[in-house]
C-alpha positions as CSV (number, residue, x, y, z in Angstrom):
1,X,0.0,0.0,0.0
2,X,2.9,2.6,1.0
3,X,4.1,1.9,-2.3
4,X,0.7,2.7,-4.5
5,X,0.4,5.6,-2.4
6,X,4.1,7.0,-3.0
7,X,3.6,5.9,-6.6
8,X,0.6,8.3,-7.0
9,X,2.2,11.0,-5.1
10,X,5.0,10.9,-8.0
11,X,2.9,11.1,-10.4
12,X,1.0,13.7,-8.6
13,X,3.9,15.4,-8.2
14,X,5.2,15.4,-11.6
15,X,2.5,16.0,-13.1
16,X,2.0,19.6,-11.0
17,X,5.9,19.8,-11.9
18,X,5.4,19.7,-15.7
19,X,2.0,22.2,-15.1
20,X,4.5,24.7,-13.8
21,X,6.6,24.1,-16.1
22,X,4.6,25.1,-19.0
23,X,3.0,27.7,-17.3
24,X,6.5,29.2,-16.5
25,X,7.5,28.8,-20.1
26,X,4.3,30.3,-21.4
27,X,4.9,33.3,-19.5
28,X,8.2,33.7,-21.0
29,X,7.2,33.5,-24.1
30,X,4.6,36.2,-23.8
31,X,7.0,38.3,-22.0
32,X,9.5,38.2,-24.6
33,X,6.6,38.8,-27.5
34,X,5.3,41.7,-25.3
35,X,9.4,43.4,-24.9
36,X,9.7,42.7,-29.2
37,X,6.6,44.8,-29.4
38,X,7.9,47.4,-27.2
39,X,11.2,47.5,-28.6
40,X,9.9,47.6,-32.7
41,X,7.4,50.5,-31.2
42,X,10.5,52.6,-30.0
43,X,12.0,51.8,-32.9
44,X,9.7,53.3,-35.4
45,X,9.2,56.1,-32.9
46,X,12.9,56.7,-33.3
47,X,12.8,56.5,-36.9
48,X,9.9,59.0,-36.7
49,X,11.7,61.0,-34.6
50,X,14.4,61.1,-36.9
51,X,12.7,61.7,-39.9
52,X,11.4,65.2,-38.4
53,X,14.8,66.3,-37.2
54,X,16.1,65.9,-40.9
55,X,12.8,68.0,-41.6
56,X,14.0,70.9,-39.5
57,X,17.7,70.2,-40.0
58,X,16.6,71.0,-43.7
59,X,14.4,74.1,-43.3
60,X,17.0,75.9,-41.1
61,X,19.2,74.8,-43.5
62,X,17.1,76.8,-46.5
63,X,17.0,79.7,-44.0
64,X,21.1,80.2,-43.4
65,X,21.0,80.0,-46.6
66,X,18.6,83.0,-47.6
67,X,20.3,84.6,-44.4
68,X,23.3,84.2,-46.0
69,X,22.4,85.6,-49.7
70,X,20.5,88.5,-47.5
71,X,23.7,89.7,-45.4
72,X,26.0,89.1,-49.3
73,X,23.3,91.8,-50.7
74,X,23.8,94.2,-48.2
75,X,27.7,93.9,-48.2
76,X,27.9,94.7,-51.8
77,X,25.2,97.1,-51.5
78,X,27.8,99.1,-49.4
């Protein structure tokens, strides 16, 4: 009898082992999909972000440049 009754509490046992086990293992796996999401939505933030600074970069860019054509018309006006 001690036997059977050892025998079922291994199976018992491993049976809540592997439960746990695939439970923790599930949670990893949504973890690591759920910090992939995160990172790919920072990245095309980034690349957003980016994209607007060359935007800027290139309209103060035009405006030096009419600054500069502005302060050349006025020297030679001189």
């Amino acid at each position: 009898m001690t036997f059977l009754g050892g025998g079922i509490t291994g199976a018992i046992g491993g049976i809540l082992t592997a439960a746990r086990w695939y439970a923790d293992s599930e949670k990893k796996k949504y973890a690591a999909e759920r910090d992939f999401a995160h990172l790919k939505r920072n990245q095309e933030q980034l690349s957003e972000s980016l994209k607007m600074i060359g935007e800027e970069v290139e309209v103060l860019n035009e405006s030096v440049i009419r600054l500069e054509a502005l302060i050349s018309g006025r020297i030679s006006q001189k």
